[in-house]
ZAFI-693548 format. One record per residue (C-alpha): residue number from 1; residue in three letters; x, y, z. Coordinates in Angstrom, 2 decimals, m for minus. Layout:
% residues N
   seq   type        px        py        pz
   NUM    ALA         X         Y         Z
...
***
This chain:
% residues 83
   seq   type        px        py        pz
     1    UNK     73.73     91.89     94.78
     2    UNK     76.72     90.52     92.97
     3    UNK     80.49     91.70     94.22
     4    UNK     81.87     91.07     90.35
     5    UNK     79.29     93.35     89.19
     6    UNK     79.39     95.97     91.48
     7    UNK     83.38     96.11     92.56
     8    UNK     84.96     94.58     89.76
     9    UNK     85.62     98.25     88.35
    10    UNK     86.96     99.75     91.45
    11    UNK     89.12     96.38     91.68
    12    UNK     90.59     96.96     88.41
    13    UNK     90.93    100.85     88.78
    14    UNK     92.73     99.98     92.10
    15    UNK     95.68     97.53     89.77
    16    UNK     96.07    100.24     87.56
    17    UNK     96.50    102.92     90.23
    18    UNK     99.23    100.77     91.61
    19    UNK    100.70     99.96     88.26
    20    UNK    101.14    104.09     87.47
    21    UNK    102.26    104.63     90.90
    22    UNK    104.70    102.50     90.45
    23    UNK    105.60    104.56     87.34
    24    UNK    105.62    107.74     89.55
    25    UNK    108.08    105.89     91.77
    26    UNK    110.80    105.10     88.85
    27    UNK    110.04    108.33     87.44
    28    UNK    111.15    109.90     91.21
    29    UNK    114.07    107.33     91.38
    30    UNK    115.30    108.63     87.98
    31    UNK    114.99    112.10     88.82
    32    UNK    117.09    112.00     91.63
    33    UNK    119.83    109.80     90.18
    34    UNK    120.04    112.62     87.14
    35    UNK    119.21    115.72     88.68
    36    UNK    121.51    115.68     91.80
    37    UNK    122.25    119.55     91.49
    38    UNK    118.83    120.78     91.72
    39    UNK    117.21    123.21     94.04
    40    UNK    116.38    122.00     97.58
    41    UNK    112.82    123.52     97.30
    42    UNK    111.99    121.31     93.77
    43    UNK    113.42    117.87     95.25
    44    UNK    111.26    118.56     98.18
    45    UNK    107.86    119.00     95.82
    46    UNK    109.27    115.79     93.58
    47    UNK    109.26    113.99     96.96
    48    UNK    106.14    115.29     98.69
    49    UNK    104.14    114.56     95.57
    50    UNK    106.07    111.08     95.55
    51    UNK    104.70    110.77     99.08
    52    UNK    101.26    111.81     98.68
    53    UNK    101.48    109.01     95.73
    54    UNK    102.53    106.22     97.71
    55    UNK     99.74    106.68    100.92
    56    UNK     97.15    107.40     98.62
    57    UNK     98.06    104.21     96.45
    58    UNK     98.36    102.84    100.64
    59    UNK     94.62    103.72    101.57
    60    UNK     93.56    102.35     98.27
    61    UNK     94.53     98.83     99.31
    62    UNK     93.76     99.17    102.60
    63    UNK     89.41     99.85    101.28
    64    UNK     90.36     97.00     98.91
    65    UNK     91.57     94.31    101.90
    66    UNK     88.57     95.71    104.19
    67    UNK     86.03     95.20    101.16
    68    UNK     86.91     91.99     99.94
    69    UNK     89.03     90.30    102.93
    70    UNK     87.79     91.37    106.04
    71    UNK     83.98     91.41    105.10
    72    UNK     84.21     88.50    102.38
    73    UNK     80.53     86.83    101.96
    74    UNK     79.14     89.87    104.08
    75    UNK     76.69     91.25    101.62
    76    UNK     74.95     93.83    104.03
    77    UNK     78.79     94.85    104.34
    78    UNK     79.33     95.85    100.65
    79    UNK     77.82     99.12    100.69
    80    UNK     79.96    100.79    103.65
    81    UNK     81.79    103.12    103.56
    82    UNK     85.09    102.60    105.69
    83    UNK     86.16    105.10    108.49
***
């Protein structure tokens, strides 16, 4: 079973994950720089959906480290699925 052929996609879906939510996070830093006067209750959603962005970007690289770091040249270890 080869790693590149099998987790190559998820490794380049992960990098362009990152690369949007890194969009999401200029787009948030932008919002609050121009829209200081806005309602409590819509800065709160920009930031919870901010948030929600950054841990979920978060547990993506924490499968990716597990996967390829922590269980490098472990083929039987490929196919788990992390708790």
């Amino acid at each position: 079973m080869s790693i590149a052929k099998n987790h190559g996609a998820v490794l380049l879906g992960a990098l362009v994950a990152t690369f949007l939510s890194g969009m999401s996070t200029v787009q948030t830093v932008i919002y609050f720089r121009l829209y200081q006067k806005d309602p409590i209750i819509l800065k709160t959603s920009v930031i919870s959906t901010w948030s929600l962005d950054v841990i979920h970007t978060a547990f993506i690289w924490v499968v990716l480290w597990s996967t390829f770091i922590e269980s490098f040249g472990q083929e039987s270890e490929i196919d788990v699925i992390q708790k």
